[in-house]
C-alpha positions as CSV (number, residue, x, y, z in Angstrom):
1,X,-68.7,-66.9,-107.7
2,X,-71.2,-64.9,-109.5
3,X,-73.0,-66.1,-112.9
4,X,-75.8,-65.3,-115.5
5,X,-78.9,-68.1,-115.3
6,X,-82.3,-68.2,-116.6
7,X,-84.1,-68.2,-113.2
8,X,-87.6,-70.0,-113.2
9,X,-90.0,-68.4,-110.6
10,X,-93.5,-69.2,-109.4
11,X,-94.6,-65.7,-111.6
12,X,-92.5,-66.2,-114.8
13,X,-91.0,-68.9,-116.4
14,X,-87.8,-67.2,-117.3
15,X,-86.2,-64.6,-115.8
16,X,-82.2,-63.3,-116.4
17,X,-80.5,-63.0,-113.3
18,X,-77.3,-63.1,-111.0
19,X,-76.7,-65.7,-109.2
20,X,-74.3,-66.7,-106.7
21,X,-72.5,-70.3,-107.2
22,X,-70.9,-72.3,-104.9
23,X,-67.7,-73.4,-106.1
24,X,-66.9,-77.2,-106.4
25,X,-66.3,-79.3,-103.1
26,X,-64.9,-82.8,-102.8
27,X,-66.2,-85.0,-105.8
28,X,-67.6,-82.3,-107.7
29,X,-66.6,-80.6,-110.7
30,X,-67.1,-76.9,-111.8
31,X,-68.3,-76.7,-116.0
32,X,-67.9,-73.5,-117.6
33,X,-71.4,-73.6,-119.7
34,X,-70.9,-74.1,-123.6
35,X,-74.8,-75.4,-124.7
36,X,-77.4,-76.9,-123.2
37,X,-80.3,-78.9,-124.5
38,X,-83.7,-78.0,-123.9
39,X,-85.9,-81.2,-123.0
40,X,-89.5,-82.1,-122.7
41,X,-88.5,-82.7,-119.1
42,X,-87.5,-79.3,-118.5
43,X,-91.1,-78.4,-119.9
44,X,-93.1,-80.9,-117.2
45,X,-91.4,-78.6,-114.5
46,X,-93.3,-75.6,-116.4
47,X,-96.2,-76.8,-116.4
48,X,-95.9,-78.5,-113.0
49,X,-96.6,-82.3,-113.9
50,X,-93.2,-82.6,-112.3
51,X,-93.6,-80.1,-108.9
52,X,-89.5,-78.7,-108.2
53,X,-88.6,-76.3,-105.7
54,X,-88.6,-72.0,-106.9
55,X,-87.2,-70.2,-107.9
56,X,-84.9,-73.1,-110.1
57,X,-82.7,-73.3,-112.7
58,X,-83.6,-76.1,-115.2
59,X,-81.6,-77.3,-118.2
60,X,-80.0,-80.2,-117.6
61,X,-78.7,-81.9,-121.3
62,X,-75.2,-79.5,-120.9
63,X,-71.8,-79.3,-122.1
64,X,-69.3,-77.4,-121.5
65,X,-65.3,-77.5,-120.9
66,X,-63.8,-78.0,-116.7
67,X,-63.3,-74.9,-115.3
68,X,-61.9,-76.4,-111.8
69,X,-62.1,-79.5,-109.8
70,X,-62.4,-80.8,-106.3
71,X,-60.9,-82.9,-104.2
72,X,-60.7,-86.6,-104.8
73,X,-62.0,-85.8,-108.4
74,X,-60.0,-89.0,-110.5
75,X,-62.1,-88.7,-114.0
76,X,-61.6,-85.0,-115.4
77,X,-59.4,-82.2,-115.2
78,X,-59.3,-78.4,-115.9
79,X,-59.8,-78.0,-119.9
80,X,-61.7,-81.2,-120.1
81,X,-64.5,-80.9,-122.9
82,X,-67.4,-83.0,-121.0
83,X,-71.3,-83.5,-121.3
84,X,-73.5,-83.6,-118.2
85,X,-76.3,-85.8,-117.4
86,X,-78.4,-87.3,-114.6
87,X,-78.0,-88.2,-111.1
88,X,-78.1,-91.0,-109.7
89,X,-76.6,-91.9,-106.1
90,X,-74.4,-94.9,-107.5
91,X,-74.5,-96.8,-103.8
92,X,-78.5,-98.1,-104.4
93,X,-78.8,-101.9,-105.6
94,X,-80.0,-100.7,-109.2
95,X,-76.9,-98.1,-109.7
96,X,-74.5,-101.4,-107.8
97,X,-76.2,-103.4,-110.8
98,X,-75.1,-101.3,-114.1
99,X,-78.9,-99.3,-114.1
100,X,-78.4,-95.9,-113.0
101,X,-81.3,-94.7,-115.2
102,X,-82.9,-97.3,-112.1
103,X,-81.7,-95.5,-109.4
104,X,-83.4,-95.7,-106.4
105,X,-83.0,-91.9,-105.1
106,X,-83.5,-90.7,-109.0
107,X,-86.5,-88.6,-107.7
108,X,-84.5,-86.8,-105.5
109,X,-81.5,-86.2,-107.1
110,X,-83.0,-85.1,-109.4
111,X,-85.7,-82.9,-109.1
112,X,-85.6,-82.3,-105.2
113,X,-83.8,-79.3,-106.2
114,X,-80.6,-80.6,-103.7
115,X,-77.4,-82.2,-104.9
116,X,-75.9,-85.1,-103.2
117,X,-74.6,-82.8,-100.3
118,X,-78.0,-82.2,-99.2
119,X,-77.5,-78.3,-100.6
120,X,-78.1,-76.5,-103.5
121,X,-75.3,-74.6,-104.6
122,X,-77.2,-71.5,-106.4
123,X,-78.5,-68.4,-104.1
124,X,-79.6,-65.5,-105.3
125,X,-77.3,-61.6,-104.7
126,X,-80.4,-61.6,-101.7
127,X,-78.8,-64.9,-100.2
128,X,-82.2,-66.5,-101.1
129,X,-81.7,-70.5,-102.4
130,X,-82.5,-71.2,-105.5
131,X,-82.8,-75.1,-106.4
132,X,-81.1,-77.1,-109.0
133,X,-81.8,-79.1,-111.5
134,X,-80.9,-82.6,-112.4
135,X,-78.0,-82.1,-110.0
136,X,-76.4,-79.5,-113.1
137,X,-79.1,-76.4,-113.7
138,X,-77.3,-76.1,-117.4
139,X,-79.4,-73.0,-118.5
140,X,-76.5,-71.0,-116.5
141,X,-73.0,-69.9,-117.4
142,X,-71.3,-71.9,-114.9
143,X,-72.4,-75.4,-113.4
144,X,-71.4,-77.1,-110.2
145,X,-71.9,-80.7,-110.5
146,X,-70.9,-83.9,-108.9
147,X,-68.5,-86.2,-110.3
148,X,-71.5,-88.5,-111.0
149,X,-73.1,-86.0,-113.3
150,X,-69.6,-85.7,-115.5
151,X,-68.7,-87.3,-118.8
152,X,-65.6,-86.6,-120.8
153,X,-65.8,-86.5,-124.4
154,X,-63.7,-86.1,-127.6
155,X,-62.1,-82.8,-127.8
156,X,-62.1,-82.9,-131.6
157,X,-66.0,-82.9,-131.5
158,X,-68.3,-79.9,-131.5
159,X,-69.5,-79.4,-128.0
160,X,-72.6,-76.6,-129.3
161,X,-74.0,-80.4,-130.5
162,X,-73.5,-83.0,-127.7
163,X,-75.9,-81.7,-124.5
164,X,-78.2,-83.3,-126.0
165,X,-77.2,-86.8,-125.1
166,X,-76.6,-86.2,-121.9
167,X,-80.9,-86.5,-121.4
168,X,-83.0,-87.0,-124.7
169,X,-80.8,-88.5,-127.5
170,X,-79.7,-91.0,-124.7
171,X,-83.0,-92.0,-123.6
172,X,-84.0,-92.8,-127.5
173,X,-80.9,-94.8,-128.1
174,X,-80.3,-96.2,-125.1
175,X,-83.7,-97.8,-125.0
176,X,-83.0,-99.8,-128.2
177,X,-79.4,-100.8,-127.1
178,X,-80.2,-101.6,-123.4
179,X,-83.3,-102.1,-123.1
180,X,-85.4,-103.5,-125.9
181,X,-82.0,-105.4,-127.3
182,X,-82.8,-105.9,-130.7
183,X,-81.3,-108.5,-133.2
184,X,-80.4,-107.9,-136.9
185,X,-83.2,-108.5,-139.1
186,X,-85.8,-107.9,-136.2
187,X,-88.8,-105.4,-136.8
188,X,-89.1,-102.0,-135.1
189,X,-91.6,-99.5,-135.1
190,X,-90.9,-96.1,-133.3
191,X,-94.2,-93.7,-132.1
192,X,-93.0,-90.0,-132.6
193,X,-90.2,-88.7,-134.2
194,X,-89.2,-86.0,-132.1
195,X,-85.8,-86.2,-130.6
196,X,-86.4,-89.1,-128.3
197,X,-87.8,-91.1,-131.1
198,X,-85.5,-90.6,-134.1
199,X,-82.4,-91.0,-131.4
200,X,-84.6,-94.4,-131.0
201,X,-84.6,-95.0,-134.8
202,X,-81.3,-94.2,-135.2
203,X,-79.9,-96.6,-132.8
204,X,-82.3,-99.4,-134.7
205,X,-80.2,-98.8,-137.8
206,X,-77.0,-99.5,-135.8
207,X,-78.8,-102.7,-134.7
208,X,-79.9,-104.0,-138.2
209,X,-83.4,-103.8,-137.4
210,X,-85.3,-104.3,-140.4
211,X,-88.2,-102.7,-141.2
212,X,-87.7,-99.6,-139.7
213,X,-91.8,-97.9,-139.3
214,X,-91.6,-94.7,-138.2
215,X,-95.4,-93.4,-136.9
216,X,-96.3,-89.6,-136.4
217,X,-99.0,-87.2,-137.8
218,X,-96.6,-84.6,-139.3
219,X,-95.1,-85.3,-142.4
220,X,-92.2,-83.1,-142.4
221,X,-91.2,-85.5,-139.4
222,X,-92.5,-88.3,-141.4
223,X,-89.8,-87.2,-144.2
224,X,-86.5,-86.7,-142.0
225,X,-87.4,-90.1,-140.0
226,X,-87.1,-91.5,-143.6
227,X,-83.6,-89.7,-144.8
228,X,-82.8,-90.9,-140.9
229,X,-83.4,-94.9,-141.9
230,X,-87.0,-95.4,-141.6
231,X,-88.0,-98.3,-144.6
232,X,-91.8,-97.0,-144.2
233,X,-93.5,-94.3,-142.7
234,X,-97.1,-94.0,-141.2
235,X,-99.3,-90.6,-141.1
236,X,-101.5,-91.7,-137.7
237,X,-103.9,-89.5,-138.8
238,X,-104.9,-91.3,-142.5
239,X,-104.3,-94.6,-141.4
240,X,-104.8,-97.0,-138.8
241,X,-101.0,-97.8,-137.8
242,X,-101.5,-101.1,-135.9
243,X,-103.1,-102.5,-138.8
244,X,-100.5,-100.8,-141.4
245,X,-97.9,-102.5,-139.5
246,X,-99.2,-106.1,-139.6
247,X,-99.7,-105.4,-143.1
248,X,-95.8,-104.2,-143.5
249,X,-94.6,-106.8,-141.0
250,X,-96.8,-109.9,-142.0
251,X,-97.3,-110.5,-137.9
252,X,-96.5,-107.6,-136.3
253,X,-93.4,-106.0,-134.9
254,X,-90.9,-107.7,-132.5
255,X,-90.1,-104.4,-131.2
256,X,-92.5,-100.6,-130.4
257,X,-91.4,-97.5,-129.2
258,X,-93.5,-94.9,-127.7
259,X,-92.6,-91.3,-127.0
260,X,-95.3,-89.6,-127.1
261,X,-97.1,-90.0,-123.7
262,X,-100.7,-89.9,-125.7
263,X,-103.4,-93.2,-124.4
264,X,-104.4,-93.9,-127.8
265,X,-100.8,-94.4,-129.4
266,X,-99.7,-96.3,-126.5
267,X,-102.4,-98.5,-127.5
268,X,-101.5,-98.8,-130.9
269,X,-98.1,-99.3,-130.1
270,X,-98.8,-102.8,-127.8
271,X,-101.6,-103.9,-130.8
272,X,-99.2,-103.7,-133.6
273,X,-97.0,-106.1,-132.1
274,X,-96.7,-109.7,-132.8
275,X,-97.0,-112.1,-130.4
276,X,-94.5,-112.2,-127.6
277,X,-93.6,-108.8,-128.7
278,X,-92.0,-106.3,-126.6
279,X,-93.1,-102.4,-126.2
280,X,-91.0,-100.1,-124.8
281,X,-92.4,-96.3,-123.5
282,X,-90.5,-93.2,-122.2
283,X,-93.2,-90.5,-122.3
284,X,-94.9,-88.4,-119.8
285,X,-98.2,-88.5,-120.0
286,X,-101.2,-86.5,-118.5
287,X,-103.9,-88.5,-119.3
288,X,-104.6,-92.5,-117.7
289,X,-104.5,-95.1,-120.2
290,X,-107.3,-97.6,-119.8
291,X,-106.8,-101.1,-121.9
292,X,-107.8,-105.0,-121.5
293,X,-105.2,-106.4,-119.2
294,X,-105.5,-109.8,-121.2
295,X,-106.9,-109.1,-124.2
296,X,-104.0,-106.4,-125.2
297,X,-101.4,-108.2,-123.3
298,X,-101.7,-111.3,-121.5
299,X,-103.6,-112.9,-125.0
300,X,-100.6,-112.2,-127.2
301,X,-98.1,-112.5,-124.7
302,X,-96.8,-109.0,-124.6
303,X,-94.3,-107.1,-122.8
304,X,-95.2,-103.6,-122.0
305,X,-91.8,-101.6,-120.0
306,X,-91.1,-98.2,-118.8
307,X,-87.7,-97.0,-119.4
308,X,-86.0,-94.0,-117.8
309,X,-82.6,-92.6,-119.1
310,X,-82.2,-95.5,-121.6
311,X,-81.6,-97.7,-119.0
312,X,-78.1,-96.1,-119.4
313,X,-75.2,-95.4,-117.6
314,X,-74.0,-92.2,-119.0
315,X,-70.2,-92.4,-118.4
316,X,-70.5,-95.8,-120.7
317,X,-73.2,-94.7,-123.3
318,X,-72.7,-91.1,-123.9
319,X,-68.7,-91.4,-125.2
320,X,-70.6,-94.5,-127.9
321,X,-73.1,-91.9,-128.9
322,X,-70.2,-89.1,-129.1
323,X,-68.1,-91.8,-131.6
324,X,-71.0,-92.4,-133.4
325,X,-71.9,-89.1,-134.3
326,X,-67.9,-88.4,-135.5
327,X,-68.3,-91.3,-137.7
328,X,-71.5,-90.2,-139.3
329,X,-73.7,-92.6,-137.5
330,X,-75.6,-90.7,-135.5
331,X,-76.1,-86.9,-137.2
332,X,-77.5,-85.5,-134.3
333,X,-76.9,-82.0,-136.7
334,X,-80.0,-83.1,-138.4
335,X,-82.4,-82.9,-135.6
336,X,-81.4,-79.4,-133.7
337,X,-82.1,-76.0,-133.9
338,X,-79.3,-73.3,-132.3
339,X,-81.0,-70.5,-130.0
340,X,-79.4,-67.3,-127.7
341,X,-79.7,-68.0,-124.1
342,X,-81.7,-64.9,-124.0
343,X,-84.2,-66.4,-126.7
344,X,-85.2,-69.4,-124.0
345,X,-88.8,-68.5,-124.4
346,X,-88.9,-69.1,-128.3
347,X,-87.2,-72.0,-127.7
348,X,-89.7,-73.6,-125.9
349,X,-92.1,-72.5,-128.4
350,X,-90.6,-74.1,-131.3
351,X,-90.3,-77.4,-129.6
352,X,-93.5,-77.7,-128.2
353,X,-95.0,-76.7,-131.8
354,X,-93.1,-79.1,-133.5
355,X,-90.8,-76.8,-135.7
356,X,-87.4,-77.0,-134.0
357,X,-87.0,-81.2,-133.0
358,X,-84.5,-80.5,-130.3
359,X,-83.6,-76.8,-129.5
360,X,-79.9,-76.2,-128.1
361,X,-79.4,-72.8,-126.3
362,X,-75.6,-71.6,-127.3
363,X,-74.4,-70.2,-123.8
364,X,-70.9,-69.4,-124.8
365,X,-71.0,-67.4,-128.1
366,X,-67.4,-67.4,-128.3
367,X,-66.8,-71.0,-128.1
368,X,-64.9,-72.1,-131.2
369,X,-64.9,-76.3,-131.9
């Protein structure tokens, strides 16, 4: 079948274009295209800190509604509203154990620019392959995904808002819920509050973490972290925040998050902790950290973890996060910013200056929730 997808190419980042898609197989699922996130991921493959095939089609935080299925598809059916996320092989001894976001061919599922097949199911009119993304390629019309990649969702529930989890705002929470594992009362400090890191604060007010320290240098930020649940916010750039936080938290914080990917926050992030504290960090960073192995762990005790995906398996954490937004716990309508398709560019733009938190590009203007 043929579609409309923002085509990256080793000459331009975006480029509108006709594609050819292969329709579904057995176990995969064909999503007509209603939104799709745009993700600081998406951005590493720009600027090549994460190498994929081109010409590609990135995106991969969609949603959309079936449009057809496969055979020995058992989860969804045509009209299905559904969010898509990662792959992950689900056969590897990390998937067999409950931590897809662990799995051991994440690498190439992902950004090998192949689905599970071995193929990639977008060409171009010319017959020439073009790779996909995340196993989905969501900045597209029409997606051909494996069963895997699929969650249903709540039909009563605005799918312009939920692509989203599918990547980012599941990473944030689900490194609180399955990975850091807070308890009531316990202290948590989150390091940027883009979308990653408020998803992260949110998910510590569902816990009962208390304080709630949000740390970033713009105040605007600063501000919606607070209306969000923070109980006190740091400005990195007037005060030193390890030291603010020992002051807030009497002996530091049980719990860090860091999203930013910059050496010195990560830093600050394993020295505000108290002892036997735990630091979690999702971010991609281009620069080597270089710290004390005993004095800024081992003396203190410290955990320091890398988390990918939240730890998360999608088909169990992503219809949470979709019941927690219809009840008003999680207004994921505070942190994005709607864009045309056509208007990728800007998109990018705005998030990497800070003024949209988590861009959505609205694919299907017609959709009505």
């Amino acid at each position: 079948m043929k579609i409309q997808a923002m085509v990256t190419t080793p000459e331009k980042d975006f480029k509108q274009q006709t594609l050819n898609l292969v329709e579904p197989k057995a176990g995969e699922v064909l999503v007509r295209l209603v939104a799709s996130g745009v993700c600081h991921t998406d951005a590493t493959v720009l600027d090549e800190t994460f190498p994929v095939p081109r010409p590609v089609v990135l995106g991969h935080e969609g949603s959309g509604i079936v449009e057809s299925v496969g055979e020995n598809v058992t989860s969804v059916v045509p009209g299905d509203h559904v969010v898509m996320s990662f792959s992950y092989c689900g056969t590897c001894d990390n998937c067999l154990e409950g931590n897809a976001g662990g799995c051991e061919n994440m690498i190439q599922l992902n950004f090998g620019g192949k689905n599970h097949h071995g193929v990639t199911p977008l060409s171009t009119e010319e017959n020439e392959e073009v790779s996909q993304f995340f196993g989905q390629s969501s900045f597209a019309t029409y997606s051909t995904a494996n069963e895997k990649n699929i969650i249903k969702v709540d039909k009563e529930v605005d799918l312009r808002y939920l692509g989203p989890l599918g990547c980012g705002i599941m990473t944030g929470s689900g490194t609180v819920f399955n990975s850091l594992k807070p308890n009531a009362g316990d202290s948590f400090v989150v390091f940027g509050t883009g979308a990653v890191g408020l998803s992260g604060l949110l998910a510590a007010k569902i816990a009962g973490c208390y304080p709630i320290i949000a740390v970033d240098i713009h105040d605007n930020r600063l501000e919606l972290a607070k209306e969000l649940g923070a109980t006190h916010t740091i400005n990195s750039k007037n005060e030193d925040p390890a030291e603010k936080i020992k002051e807030i938290t009497g002996k530091g914080a049980h719990y860090s998050f860091e999203t930013t990917g910059v050496p010195e926050v990560t830093l600050a992030a394993l020295r505000c902790l108290r002892v036997k504290g735990t630091c979690a960090t999702v971010a991609v960073g281009k620069r080597d950290l270089t710290f004390n192995v005993f004095n800024d762990v081992v003396a203190n005790a410290l955990t320091l973890k890398g988390v990918i995906e939240g730890d998360a398996v999608p088909q169990l954490i992503i219809p949470k996060l979709v019941s927690f937004f219809k009840n008003g716990q999680f207004p994921v309508d505070k942190l994005v910013k709607f864009y045309d398709l056509e208007n990728v560019d800007e998109a990018f733009t705005d998030s990497k200056n800070g003024s949209a938190i988590k861009p959505i590009l609205v694919i299907d203007k017609e959709y009505k929730a």
